[in-house]
Structure formats: structure tokens, C-alpha cells
C-alpha positions in Angstrom: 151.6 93.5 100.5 155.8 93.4 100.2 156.2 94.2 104.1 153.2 91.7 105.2 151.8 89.2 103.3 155.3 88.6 100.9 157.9 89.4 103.8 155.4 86.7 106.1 155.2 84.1 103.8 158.5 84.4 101.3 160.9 84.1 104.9 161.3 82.1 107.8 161.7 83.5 111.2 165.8 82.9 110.5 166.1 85.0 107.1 163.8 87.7 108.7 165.9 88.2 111.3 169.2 89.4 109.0 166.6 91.5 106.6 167.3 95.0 108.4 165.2 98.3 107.7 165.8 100.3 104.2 165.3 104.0 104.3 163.6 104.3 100.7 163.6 107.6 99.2 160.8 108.2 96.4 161.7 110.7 93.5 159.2 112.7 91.3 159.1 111.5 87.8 161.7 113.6 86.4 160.3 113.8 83.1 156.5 114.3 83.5 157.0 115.7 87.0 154.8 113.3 88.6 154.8 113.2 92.4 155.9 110.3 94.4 154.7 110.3 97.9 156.2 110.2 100.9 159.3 108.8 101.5 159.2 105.0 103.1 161.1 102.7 106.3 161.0 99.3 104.8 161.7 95.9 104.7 161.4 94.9 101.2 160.4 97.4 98.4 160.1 97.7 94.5 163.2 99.6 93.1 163.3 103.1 91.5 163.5 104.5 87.9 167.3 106.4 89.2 168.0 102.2 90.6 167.3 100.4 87.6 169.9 103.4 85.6 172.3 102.3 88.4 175.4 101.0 86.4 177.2 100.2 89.7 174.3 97.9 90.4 175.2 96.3 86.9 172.4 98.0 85.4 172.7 99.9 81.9 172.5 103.4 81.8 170.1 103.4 78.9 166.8 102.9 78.7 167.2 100.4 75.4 166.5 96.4 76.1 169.2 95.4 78.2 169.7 91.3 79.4 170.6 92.7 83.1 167.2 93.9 83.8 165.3 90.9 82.5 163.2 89.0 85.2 161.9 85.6 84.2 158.7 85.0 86.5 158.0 82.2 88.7 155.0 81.1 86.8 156.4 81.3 83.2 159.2 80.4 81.2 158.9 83.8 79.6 160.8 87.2 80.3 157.9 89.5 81.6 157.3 93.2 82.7 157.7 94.4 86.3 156.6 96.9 88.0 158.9 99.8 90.0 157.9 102.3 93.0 158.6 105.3 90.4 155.3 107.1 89.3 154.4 107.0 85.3 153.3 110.1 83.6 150.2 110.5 86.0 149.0 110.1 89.4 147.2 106.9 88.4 150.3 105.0 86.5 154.1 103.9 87.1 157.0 103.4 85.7 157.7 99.8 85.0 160.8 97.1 83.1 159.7 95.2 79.7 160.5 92.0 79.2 163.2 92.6 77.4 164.8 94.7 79.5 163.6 98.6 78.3 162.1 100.8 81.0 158.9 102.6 80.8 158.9 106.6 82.3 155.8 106.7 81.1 154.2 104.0 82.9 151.0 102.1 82.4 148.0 101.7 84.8 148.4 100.3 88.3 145.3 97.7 87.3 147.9 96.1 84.7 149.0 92.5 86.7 152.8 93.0 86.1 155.8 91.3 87.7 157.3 92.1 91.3 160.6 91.6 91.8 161.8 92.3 95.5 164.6 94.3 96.8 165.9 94.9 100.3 168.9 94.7 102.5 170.8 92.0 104.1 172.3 92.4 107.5 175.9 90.3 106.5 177.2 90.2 109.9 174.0 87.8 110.9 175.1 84.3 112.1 172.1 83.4 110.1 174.2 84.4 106.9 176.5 81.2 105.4 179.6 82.6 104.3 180.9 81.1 101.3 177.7 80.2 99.6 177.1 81.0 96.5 173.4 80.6 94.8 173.5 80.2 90.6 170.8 80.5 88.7 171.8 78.2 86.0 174.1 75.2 85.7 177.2 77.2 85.0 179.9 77.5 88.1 179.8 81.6 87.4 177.6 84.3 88.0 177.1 87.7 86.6 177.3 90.4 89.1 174.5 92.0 86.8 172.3 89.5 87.9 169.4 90.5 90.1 168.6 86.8 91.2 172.2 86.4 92.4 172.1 86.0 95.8 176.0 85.7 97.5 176.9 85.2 100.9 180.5 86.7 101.4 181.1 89.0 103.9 182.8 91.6 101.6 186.5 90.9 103.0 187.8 87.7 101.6 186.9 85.5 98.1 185.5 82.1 100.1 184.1 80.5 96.8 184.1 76.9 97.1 187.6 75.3 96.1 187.8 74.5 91.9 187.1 71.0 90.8 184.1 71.0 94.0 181.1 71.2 91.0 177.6 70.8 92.5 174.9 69.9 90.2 172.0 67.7 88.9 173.2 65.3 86.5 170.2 64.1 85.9 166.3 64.6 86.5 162.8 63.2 85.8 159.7 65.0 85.8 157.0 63.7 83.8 153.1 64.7 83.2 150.9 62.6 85.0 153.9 61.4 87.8 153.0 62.0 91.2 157.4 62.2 92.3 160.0 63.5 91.3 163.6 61.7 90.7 166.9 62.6 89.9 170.6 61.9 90.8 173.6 64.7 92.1 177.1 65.0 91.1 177.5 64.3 94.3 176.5 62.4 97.5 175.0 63.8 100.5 173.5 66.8 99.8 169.8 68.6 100.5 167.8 69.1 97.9 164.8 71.5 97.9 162.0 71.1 95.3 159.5 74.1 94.6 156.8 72.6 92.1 154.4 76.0 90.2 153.5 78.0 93.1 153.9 75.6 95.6 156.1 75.8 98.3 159.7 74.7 98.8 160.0 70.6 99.8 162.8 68.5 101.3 163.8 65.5 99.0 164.4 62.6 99.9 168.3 62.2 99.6 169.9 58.4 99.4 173.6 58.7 98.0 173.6 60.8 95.0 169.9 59.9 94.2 166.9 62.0 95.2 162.8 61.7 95.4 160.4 63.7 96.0 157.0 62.2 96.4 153.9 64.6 95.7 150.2 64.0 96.3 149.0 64.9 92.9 150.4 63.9 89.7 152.4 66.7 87.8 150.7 68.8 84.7 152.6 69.1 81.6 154.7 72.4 81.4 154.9 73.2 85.0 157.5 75.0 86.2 160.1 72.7 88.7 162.2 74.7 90.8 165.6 72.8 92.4 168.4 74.0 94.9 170.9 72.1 95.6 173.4 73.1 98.5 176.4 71.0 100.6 178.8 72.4 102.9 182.1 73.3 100.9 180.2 73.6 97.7 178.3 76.6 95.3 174.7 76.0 95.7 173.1 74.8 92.4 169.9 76.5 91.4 167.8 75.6 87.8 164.5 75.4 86.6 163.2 72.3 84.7 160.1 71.7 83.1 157.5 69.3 82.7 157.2 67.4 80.1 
């Protein structure tokens, strides 16, 4: 499901193109001596018990709650569990992340309808990589490097953050039950915005100065979740979630 249906519909022909193969080793359970499989060529997989230990990853070596592995899924405003490629105590289970951040050796059933969260490997050198860009997932100009849903674009030689006092953001936004658009106005003018409403799919806004509108063709339910990057040339990308109210 990762390397078909996800990897087809998640990416355009563009970002495929700089996702490059991953060699993915698959350990026994340590503990319970579980066995793993074979060992996998991928383009997108589930990470690994010894990965999510990783503390050069910005993961905590201990298996306690910890704020670096918490995932918030795209459907909820909640922290929930997710699933990882390591087997549980049996054949039949695997090891899996709480929602607060503890991970599971023991693992639960693979029936359980638990979180994916996606890893893989980006080809940097790609002229479909912008260098410079930086993607937050909140409305602060800084991101953790413990964050899993950090996504930067540097090349690994030089710091090309955007230049301080360049702040990208939404200033403002409306998204009410029962509208059928969405509204809202930038801190500054001429940027895209992309609006990704429940499970729907990324759409271009409408952009006119600092303003923006997206008009749907149904009328928003209350507590959906609204999804909205905001990206200009010279500028961090903004990235939050609203609401509805």
C-alpha cells in the first residue's frame, strides 16, 4: 500500500522523481525474538523499533512518553498511535508509538486501524528540490530538528534560511460551519496558498494582494480539519492547521 497506492497518490510525477530507493533492513524483535522477514528495496516505508531509539534522528533513547515521537493525524486534532515495520511479541502483532510518544515492543494486533507515518529518502541534488525552503508546522519562524513533519530543503552545505524580518504567515482566516469558501488575508502579498480541507486534496486559492479565497462545492462541517501552506520565493513556507468552527 506505502510503495503503490500512497507513493501514487500522496506525489506528483515531480516529487517522485527525487524520492530514490531505501535499502530497509528488518531486525528480529530483540526482546521476544520475533522474526522480521526479509529485508526490503523501497520507496517509502514504516520506521523501525532501533529508528525510533535513534537520538541522532532527535528521537529519545527511552521508551517513556517523549513530544518527539508524537504524530498528530490528518483526521484528528488528537496525538494518536502509529504503527512501525518491527514485529510485536508474535508473528501476528508489531511494535507500534502511543500517542504520547511511548513505544510498544510488545505490539498489538495488525487488525488495530493505527496511524502511518511515512519515511523515505530524498534525492537533494534533484532540480526538483527548492533550496532554501523551509516548511513549519506551526506559526513560529523555528523548527525543531526532532520534528518528524519537518520537511527542509538545504542542500547540507550552506544555512540559506530566508533573510530575518521576511515572516510568512496568515494573519487572519475564516472558516465557518455551513460556508461553502474559505477566506483569509497573508502577511504578505503575492504568494500561493494551498488549501487541503479533511481528506480532501490539496487546492490553489485564489490569491488577490494579501487576501485569499477558496471557493468549495459543499459547505464546511463543524470541526473539520483545514490544512494551509503558504510558500513565496525568498520566504519560510508557512504551514498550520485550523479548524472549523
Amino acid at each position: 500500500w506505502l510503495n503503490n497506492d500512497f507513493y501514487n497518490d500522496a506525489f506528483s510525477d515531480n516529487e517522485k522523481a527525487m524520492i530514490k530507493d531505501t535499502n530497509v533492513g528488518n531486525e528480529n524483535n530483540l526482546a521476544y525474538g520475533t522474526k522480521s522477514g526479509d529485508n526490503t528495496k523501497d520507496k517509502v516505508y514504516l520506521l523501525s523499533l532501533s529508528e525510533v531509539f535513534n537520538t541522532s534522528y532527535g528521537f529519545s533513547c527511552s521508551n517513556k512518553n517523549s513530544d518527539t515521537r508524537v504524530a498528530y493525524p490528518t483526521v484528528s486534532t488528537d496525538a494518536g498511535t502509529w504503527w512501525l515495520r518491527s514485529p510485536g511479541s508474535v508473528p501476528s502483532s508489531t511494535a507500534y508509538v502511543g500517542g504520547k510518544g511511548s513505544v510498544n515492543n510488545h505490539g498489538n494486533s495488525v487488525n488495530n486501524a493505527y496511524g502511518i507515518r511515512p519515511a523515505l529518502h530524498i534525492n537533494l541534488s534533484s532540480s526538483a528540490w527548492v533550496k532554501g525552503e523551509i516548511v513549519s508546522t506551526g506559526d513560529t519562524s523555528t523548527i525543531s530538528t526532532t520534528n518528524m513533519q519537518q520537511t527542509t530543503s538545504s542542500t547540507g552545505d550552506t544555512d540559506t534560511a530566508a533573510p530575518a524580518g521576511n515572516v510568512l504567515k496568515v494573519i487572519s482566516i475564516v472558516c465557518k460551519k455551513n460556508a461553502k469558501k474559505i477566506t483569509g488575508k497573508l502577511s504578505v502579498s503575492g504568494a500561493k496558498v494551498k488549501i487541503k480541507v479533511g481528506r480532501k486534496p490539496f487546492k490553489k486559492a485564489k490569491i488577490k494582494g494579501k487576501k485569499f479565497t477558496l471557493k468549495l462545492s459543499y459547505r464546511l462541517k463543524k470541526k473539520t480539519n483545514v490544512r494551509v501552506k503558504v510558500t513565496k520565493s525568498g520566504y519560510k513556507a508557512f504551514k498550520k492547521k485550523y479548524v472549523v468552527k
